[in-house]
C-alpha positions in Angstrom: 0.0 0.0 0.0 2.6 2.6 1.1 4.3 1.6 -2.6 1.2 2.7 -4.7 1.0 5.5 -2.5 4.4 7.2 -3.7 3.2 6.5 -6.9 0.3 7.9 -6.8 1.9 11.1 -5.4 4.2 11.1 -8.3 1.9 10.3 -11.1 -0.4 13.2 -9.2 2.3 15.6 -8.9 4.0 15.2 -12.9 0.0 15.4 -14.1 -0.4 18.8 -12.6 2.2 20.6 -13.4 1.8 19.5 -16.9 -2.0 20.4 -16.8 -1.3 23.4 -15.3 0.9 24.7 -18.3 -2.5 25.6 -19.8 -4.1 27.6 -17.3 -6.5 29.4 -19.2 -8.2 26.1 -19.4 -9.1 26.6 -15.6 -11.3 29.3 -17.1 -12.6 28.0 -19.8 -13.5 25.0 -17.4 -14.9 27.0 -14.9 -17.5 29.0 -17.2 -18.4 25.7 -18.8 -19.4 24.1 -15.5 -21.0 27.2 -14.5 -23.2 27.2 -17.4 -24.1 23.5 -17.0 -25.3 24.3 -13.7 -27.2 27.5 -14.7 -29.3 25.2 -17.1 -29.4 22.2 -14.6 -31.1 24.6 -12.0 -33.2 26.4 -14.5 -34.5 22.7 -15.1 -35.2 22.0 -11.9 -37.0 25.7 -11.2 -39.4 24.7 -14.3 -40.7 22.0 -12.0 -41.3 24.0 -8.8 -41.7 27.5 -9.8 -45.9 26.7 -9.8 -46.1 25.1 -6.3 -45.4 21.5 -7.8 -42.8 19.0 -6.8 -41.4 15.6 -6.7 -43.4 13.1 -4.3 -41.8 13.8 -1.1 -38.9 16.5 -2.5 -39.4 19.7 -1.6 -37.1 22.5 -3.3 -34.3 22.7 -1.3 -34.0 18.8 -0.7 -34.0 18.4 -4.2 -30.9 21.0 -4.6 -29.1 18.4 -2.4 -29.7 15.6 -5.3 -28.7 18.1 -8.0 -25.5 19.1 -5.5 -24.4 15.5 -5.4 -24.9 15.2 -9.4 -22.3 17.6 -9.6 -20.1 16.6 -7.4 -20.4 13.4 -9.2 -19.2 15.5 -12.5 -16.8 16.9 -10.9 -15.3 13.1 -9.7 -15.8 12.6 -13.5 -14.0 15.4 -15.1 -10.8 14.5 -12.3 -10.1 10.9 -12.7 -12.5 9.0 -15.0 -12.7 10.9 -18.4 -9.1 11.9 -18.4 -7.7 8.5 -17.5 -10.2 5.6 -19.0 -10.5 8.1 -22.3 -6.6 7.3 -22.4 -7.2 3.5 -22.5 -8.4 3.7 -26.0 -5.4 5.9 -27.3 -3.1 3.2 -25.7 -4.2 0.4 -27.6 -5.1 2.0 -30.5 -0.6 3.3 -30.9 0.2 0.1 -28.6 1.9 1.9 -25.6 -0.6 -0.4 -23.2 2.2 -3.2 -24.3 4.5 -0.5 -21.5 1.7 -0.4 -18.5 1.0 -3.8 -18.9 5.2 -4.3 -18.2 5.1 -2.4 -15.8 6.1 -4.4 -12.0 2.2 -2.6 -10.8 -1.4 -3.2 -11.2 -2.2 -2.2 -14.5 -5.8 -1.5 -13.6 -4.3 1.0 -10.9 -2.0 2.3 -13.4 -4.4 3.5 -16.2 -7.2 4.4 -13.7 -5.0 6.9 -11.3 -2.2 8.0 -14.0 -3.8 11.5 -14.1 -5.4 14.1 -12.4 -7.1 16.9 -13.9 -7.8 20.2 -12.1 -10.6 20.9 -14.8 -12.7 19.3 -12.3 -12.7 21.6 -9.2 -15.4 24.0 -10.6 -18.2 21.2 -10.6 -16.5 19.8 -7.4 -16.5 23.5 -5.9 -20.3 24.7 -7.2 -21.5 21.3 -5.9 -20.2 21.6 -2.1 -21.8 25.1 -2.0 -24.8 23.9 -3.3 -25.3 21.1 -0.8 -24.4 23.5 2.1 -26.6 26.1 1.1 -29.7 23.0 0.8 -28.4 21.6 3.8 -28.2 25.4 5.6 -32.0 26.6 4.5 -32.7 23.0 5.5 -31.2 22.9 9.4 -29.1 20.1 8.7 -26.0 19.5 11.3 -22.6 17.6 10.6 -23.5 14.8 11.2 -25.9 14.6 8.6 -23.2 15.5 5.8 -20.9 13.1 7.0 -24.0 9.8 7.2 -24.3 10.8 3.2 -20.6 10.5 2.5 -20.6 6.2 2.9 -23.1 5.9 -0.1 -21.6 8.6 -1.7 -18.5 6.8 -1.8 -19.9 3.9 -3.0 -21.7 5.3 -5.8 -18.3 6.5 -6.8 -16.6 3.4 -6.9 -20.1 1.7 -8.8 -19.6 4.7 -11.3 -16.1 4.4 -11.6 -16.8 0.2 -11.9 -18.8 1.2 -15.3 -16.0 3.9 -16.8 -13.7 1.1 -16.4 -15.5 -1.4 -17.9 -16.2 0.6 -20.7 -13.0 1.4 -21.4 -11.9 -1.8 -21.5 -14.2 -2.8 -24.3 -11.7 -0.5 -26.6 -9.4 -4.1 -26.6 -12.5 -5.1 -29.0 -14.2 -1.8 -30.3 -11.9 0.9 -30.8 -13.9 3.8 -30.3 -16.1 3.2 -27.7 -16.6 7.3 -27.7 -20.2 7.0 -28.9 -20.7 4.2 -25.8 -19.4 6.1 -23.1 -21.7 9.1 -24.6 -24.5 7.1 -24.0 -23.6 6.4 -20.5 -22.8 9.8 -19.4 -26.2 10.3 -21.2 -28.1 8.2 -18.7 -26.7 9.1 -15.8 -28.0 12.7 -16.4 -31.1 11.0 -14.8 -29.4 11.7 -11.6 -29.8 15.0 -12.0 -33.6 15.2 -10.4 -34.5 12.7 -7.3 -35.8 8.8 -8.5 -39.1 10.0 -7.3 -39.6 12.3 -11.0 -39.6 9.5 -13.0 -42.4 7.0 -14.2 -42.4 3.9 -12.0 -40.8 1.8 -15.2 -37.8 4.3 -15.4 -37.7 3.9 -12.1 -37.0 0.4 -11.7 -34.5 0.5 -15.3 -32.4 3.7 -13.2 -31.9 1.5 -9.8 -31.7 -2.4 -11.2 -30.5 -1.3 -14.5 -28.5 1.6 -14.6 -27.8 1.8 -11.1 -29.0 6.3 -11.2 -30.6 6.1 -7.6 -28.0 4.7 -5.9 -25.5 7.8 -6.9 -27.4 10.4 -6.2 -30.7 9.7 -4.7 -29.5 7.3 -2.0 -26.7 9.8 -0.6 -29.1 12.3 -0.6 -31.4 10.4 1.4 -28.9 9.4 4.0 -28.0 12.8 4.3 -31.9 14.2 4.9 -32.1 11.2 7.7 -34.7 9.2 5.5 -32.9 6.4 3.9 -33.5 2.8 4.8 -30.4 0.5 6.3 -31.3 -2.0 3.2 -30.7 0.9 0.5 -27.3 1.7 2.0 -26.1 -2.2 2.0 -27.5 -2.6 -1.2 -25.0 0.2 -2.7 -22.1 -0.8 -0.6 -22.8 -4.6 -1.9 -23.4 -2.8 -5.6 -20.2 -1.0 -5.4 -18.2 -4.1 -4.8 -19.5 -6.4 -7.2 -19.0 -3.7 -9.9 -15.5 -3.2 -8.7 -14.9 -6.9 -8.7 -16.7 -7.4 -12.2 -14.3 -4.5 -13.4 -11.4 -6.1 -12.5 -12.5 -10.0 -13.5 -13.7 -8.2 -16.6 -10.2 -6.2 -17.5 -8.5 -9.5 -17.1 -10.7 -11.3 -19.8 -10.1 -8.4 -21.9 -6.4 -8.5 -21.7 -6.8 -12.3 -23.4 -8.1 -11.3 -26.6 -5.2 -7.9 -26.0 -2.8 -8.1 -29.4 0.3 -6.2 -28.1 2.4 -4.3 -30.8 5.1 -6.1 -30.5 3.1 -9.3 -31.2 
């Protein structure tokens, strides 16, 4: 453990100061993330400005959900787009033959090899939006810190589906359109389970597991959530995370190196 560590300090550490080399891109980030949350909560305000809203969601309960979507983005636009995205470039010019060499996990290697600061914005807007729910909504620490368990695990279930995605490039090249459709779904997550028809509902939790990123924290952080719906996304989150890893190492048999 202590090993992967220093790595990960140094892969951390050479990706920054390479990314930050371009820092008008922090701006150009930052407005973009802004925007997306202008239209995200101009969205949700179509909903309640006439005295409607979601069975059991009032307005400021439902900014929690849409704060946890974009903290979710933010997780995104740090580690999962920069790194999996790379996966495809690797075996399409063969310098996965290198990671796979490599005395380290190889999984660990192309999911933590960079960091992007492009990220912070959505990260950023997404903790002030949860405080400022949480504040108009009396919430204490305590209640933050009960949603952060299932918030973990929906990261490591979302990060279970990047990865598995990505490793379909050893058969499908570009695997852009795919991972399109995915980030697609997942905009579900924007608006609490309860907004959908009782179909879409079952598709975005046994499916496309939607609730259990956003909905579930949200929940546990408003005191409502059900013990069952927090082991179900811890047990989620580790079968994904095993079926990414069982999966990458079927992949890597049908892998044709180019040196091979």
């Amino acid at each position: 453990m202590k090993r992967y560590l220093s790595v990960l300090k140094l892969f951390w550490s050479t990706a920054i100061a390479a990314e930050l080399e371009y820092r008008l891109n922090f701006l150009i980030a930052t407005l973009s993330s802004l925007g997306s949350l202008i239209g995200s909560l101009f969205g949700l305000f179509l909903f309640y400005r006439t005295g409607y809203q979601f069975q059991g969601w009032d307005w400021e309960e439902a900014l929690i959900v849409l704060g946890i979507f974009t903290l979710l983005q933010g997780f995104s636009a740090t580690l999962l787009v920069p790194n999996l995205n790379k996966i495809v470039t690797q075996v399409q010019e063969g310098t996965l033959d290198f990671v796979l060499l490599k005395p380290i996990s190889s999984q660990f290697w192309l999911s933590c090899r960079i960091i992007s600061p492009w990220g912070l914005p959505d990260l950023t807007f997404g903790l002030i939006m949860i405080v400022y729910a949480g504040g108009q909504l009396g919430l204490g620490p305590i209640a933050y810190l009960l949603s952060l368990i299932p918030l973990l695990f929906g990261m490591i279930s979302l990060y279970s589906l990047w990865f598995m995605l990505g490793a379909t490039s050893i058969w499908f090249v570009k695997i852009y359109n795919v991972t399109e459709v995915l980030r697609g779904l997942l905009e579900a997550g924007r608006f609490p389970i309860a907004a959908y028809p009782v179909a879409y509902r079952v598709f975005f939790t046994f499916v496309i597991p939607v609730a259990f990123l956003t909905t579930v924290p949200a929940e546990a952080m408003l005191n409502r959530v059900e013990w069952e719906w927090i082991l179900s996304s811890g047990l989620l989150s580790v079968m994904l995370l095993q079926c990414s890893k069982l999966f990458w190492r079927f992949a890597l048999h049908f892998y044709t190196s180019a040196s091979s």
